[in-house]
C-alpha positions in Angstrom: 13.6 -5.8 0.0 11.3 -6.5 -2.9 10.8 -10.1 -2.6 10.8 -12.8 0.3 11.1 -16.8 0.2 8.8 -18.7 2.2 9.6 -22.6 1.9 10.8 -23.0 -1.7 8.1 -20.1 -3.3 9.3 -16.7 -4.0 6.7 -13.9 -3.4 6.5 -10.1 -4.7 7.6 -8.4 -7.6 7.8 -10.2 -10.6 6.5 -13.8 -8.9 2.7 -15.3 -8.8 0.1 -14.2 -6.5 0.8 -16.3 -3.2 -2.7 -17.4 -2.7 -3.3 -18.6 1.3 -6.6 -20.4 1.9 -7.3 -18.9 5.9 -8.9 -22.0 7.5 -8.5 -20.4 10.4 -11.0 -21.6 12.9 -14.0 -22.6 10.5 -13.1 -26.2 11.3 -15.1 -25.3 14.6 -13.0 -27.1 16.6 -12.9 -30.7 15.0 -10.1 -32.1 13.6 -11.6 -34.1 10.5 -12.8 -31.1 9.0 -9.8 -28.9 9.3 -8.5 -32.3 7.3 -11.3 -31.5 4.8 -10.3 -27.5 4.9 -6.5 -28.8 3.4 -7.9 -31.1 0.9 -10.5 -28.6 -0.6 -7.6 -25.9 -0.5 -5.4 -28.1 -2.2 -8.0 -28.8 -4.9 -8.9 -24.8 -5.2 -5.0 -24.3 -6.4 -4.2 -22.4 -3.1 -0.2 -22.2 -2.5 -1.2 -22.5 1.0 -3.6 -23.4 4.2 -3.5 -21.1 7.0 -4.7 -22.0 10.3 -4.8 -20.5 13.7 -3.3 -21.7 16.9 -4.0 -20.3 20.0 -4.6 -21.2 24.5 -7.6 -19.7 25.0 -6.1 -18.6 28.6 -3.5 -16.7 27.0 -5.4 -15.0 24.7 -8.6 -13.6 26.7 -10.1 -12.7 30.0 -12.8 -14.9 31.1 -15.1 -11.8 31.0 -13.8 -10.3 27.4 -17.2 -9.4 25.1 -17.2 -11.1 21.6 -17.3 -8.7 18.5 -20.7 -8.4 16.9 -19.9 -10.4 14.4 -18.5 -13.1 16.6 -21.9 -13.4 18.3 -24.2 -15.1 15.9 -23.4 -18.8 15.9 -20.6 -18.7 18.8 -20.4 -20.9 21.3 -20.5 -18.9 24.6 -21.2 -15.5 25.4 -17.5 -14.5 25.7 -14.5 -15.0 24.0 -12.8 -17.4 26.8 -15.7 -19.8 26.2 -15.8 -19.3 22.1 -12.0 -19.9 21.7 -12.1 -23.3 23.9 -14.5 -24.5 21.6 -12.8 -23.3 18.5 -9.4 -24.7 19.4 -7.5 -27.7 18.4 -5.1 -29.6 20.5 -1.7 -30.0 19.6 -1.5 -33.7 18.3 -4.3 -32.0 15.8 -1.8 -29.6 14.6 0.3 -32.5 13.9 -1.3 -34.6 11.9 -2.4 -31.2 9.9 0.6 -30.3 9.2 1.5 -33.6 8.3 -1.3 -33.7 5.7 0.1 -31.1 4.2 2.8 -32.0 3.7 1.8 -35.2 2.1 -0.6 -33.0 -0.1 1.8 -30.5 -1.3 0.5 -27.6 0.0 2.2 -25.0 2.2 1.2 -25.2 6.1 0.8 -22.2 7.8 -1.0 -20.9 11.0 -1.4 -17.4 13.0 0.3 -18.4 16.8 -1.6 -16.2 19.2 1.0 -17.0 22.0 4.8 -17.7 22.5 3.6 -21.6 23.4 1.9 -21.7 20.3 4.8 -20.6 18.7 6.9 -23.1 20.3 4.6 -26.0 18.9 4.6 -24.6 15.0 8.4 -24.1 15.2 8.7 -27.9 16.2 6.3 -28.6 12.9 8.5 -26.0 10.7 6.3 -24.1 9.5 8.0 -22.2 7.2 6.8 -18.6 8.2 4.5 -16.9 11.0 1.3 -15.3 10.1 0.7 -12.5 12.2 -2.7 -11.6 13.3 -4.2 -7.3 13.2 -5.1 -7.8 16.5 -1.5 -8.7 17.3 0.0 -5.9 15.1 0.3 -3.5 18.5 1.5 -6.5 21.0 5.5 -5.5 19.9 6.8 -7.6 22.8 5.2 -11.1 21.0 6.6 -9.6 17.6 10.1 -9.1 19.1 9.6 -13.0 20.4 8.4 -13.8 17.1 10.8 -12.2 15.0 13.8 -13.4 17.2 12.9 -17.0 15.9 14.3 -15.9 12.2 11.1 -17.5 10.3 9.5 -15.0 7.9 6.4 -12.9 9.1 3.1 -12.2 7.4 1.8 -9.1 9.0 -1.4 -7.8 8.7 -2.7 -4.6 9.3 -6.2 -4.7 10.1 -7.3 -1.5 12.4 -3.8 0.1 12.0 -2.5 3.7 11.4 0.5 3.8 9.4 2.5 5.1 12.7 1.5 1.7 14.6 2.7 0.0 11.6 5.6 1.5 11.5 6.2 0.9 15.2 5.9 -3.5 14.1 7.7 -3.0 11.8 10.7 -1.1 13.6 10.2 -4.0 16.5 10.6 -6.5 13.9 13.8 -5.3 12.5 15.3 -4.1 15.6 14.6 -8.2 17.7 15.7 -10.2 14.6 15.1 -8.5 11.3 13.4 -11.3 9.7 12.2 -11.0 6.1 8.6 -9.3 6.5 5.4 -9.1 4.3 2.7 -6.4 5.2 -0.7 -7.4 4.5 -3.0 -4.6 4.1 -6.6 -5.7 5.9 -10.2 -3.7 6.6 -11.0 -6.1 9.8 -14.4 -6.4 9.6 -16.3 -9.7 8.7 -18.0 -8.9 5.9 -15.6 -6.2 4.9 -17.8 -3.2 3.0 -15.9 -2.8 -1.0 -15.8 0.7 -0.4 -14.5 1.0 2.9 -11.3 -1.8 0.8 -9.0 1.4 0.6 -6.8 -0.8 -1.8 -4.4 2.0 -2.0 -3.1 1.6 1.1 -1.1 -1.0 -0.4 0.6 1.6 -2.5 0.9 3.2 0.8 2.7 0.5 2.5 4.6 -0.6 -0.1 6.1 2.7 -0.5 6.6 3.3 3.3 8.8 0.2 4.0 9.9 -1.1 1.0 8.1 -4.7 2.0 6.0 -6.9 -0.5 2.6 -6.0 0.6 -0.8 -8.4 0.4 -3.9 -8.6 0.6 -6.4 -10.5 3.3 -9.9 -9.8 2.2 -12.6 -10.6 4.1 -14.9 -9.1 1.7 -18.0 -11.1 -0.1 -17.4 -12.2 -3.2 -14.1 -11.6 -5.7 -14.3 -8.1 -6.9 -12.0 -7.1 -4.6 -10.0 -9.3 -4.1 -9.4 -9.2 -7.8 -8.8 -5.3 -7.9 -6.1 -5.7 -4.9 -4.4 -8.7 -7.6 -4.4 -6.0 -10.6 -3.0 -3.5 -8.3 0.0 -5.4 -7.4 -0.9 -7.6 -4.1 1.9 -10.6 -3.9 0.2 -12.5 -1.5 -3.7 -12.6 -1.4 -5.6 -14.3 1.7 -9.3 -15.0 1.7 -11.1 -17.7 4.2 -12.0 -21.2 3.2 -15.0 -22.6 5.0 -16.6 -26.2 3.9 -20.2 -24.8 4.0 -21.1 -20.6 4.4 -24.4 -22.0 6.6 -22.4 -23.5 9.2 -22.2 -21.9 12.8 -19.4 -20.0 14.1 -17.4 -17.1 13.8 -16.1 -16.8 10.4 -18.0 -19.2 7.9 -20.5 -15.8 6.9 -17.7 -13.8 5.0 -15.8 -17.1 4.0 -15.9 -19.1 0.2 -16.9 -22.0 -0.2 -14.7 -24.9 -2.0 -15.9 -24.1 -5.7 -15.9 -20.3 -5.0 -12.7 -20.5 -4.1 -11.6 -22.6 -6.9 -12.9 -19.9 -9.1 -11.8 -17.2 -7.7 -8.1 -18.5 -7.6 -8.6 -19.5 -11.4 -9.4 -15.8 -11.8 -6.6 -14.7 -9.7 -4.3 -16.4 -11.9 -5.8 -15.0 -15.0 -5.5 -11.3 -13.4 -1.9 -11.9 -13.1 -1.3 -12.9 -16.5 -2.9 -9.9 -17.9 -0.9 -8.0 -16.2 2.2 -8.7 -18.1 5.7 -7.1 -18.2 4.5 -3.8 -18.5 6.7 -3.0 -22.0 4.5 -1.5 -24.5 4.4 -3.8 -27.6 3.1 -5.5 -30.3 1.4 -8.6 -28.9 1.2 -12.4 -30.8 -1.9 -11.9 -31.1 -2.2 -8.7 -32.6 0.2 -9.0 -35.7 -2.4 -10.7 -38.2 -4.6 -7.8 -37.2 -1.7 -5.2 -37.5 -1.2 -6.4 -41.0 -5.5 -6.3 -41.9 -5.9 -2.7 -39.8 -2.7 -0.3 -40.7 -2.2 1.4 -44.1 0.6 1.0 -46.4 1.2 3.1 -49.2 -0.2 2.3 -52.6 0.1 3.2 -56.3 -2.9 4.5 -57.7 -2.1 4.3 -60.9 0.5 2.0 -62.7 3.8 3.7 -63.2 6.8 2.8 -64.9 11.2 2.3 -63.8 12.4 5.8 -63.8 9.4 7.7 -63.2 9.3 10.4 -60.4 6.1 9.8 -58.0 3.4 12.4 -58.7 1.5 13.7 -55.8 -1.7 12.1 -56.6 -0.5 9.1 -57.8 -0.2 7.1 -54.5 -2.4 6.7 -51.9 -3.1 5.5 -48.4 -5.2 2.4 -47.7 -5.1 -1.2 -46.2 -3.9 -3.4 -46.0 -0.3 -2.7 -43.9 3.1 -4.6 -44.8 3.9 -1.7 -47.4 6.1 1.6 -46.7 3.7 3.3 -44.1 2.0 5.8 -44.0 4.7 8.3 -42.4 6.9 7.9 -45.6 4.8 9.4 -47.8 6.3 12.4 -47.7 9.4 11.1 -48.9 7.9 9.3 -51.4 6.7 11.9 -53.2 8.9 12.8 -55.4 11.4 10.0 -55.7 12.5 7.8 -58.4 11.0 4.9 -59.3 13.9 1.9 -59.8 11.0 -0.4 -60.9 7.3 -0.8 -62.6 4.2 -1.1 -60.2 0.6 -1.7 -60.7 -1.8 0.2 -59.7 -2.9 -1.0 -56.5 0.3 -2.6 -55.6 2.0 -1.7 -52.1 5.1 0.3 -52.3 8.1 -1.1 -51.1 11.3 0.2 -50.6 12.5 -2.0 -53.3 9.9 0.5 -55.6 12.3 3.4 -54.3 15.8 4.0 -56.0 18.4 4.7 -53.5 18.4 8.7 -52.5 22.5 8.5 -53.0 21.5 7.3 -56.6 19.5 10.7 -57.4 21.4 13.1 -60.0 
């Protein structure tokens, strides 16, 4: 299974880059700016704005430590008291998944829990995004995958056994079509700890289209995981990199963004079909940089071509160089100048020798 449908897009081999703008929480909670977060990924060129919905009471224990990186800028000192503050109720989800809708952009979101589920089902959202931290929770997978939607998995902190193990759970409760994103979770992610070919990795294990969600700075990498055959790239969207919270630090910004899916796109189209040929562009240079055979001297119908009286030089659009071996020698069935490219017109017919 090479390729997967999610709403009316196709994604993997041989389709664009499905880029997904992770808004995630960086709307800190307030509803006009996760409204911003889908207009500014709609003017980026994003295929699609990924939220995250989630009951804080499901998710955590009250006494659960943030992550270091979750602690400069979060509200609270645990997670309980940082996801109350990050989350949006579900008449939010609504109208943000309305908005969507009226902007033409795919709505997506990462449910962290089957209610959540329950309320992006009633929006139809066309496909579950499945969170690393979820990747090893194979009873909410099996409840996921029973719904039929497709699932974005990533793979954040995962061996290739525990991935293996979601991705048997998957098949084995619904078999729903599956993506597997490949993902270093860490916020900023290091380049060098990117271990891109892990995608190969992946996409050789399961036979799955396989993605990227880069949390890196900047596009480098996210540019290398395009050029090395990610269908589906995710990066976070945030309104402004200053802002508190847990995310906006290894997010772009609206006009990064922009840029980088411009550059995405450009990836892809120099990637091309793979079949070794003679591009459009080339064939005015072909003609200007390849040698043709040429008379060096001016020779007459009938003659037989001397050894030294051809030679090889520019421009091409004569016999090529690899005939002159069999020039050599042959008859002449016209005149030619010197400096004039031989053609096979130049060359009586070798059935015509005596």
């Amino acid at each position: 299974m090479s390729t997967m449908a999610i709403g009316d897009r196709e994604i993997g081999a041989g389709h664009s880059v499905f880029v997904i703008a992770e808004a995630g929480v960086n709307h800190d909670g307030d509803r006009r700016r996760a409204l911003d977060l889908v207009d500014a990924a709609v003017d980026s060129g994003s295929d699609a704005v990924k939220f995250q919905t989630f009951d804080p009471q499901e998710i955590a224990t009250s006494t659960a430590p943030l992550a270091e990186y979750q602690q400069e800028g979060a509200a609270g000192t645990s997670q309980g008291e940082m996801l109350a503050a990050l989350r949006l109720d579900d008449d939010a989800f609504r109208e943000i998944a309305e908005h969507c809708k009226t902007r033409g952009i795919v709505f997506l979101s990462t449910p962290f829990d089957e209610g959540s589920a329950d309320l992006l089902e009633g929006l139809a959202v066309p496909a579950f995004k499945v969170g690393s931290g979820e990747l090893t929770n194979l009873p909410f997978l099996e409840n996921l995958a029973r719904r039929g939607r497709p699932l974005l998995v990533s793979t954040g902190m995962a061996t290739l056994d525990e991935v293996a193990d979601a991705v048997e759970a998957i098949r084995e409760a619904g078999n729903p079509p599956v993506a597997l994103l490949h993902c270093v979770s860490s916020y900023p992610a290091p380049p060098e700890q990117a271990n891109l070919q892990a995608m190969d990795t992946l996409r050789e294990a399961f036979g799955l289209p396989v993605g990227f969600s880069d949390h890196s700075l900047g596009a480098d990498v996210s540019l290398a995981a395009v050029a090395r055959g990610a269908a589906i790239l995710e990066r976070h969207l945030t309104t402004d990199r200053s802002l508190p919270g847990p995310d906006h630090a290894a997010s772009l910004e609206p006009d990064e963004f922009a840029e980088l899916v411009g550059r995405v796109r450009t990836v892809e189209l120099a990637l091309g079909d793979g079949v070794k040929r003679p591009q459009p562009s080339e064939l005015q240079v072909m003609e200007a940089a390849r040698r043709s055979i040429v008379a060096v001297r001016q020779m007459e119908a009938g003659e037989r071509v001397a050894p030294g009286a051809v030679a090889v030089k520019r421009p091409g659009g004569g016999l090529p160089p690899v005939r002159l071996k069999s020039v050599v020698g042959a008859k002449l069935a016209r005149s030619i100048e010197a400096g004039e490219l031989l053609t096979e017109a130049h060359l009586e017919p070798i059935s015509a020798e005596p």
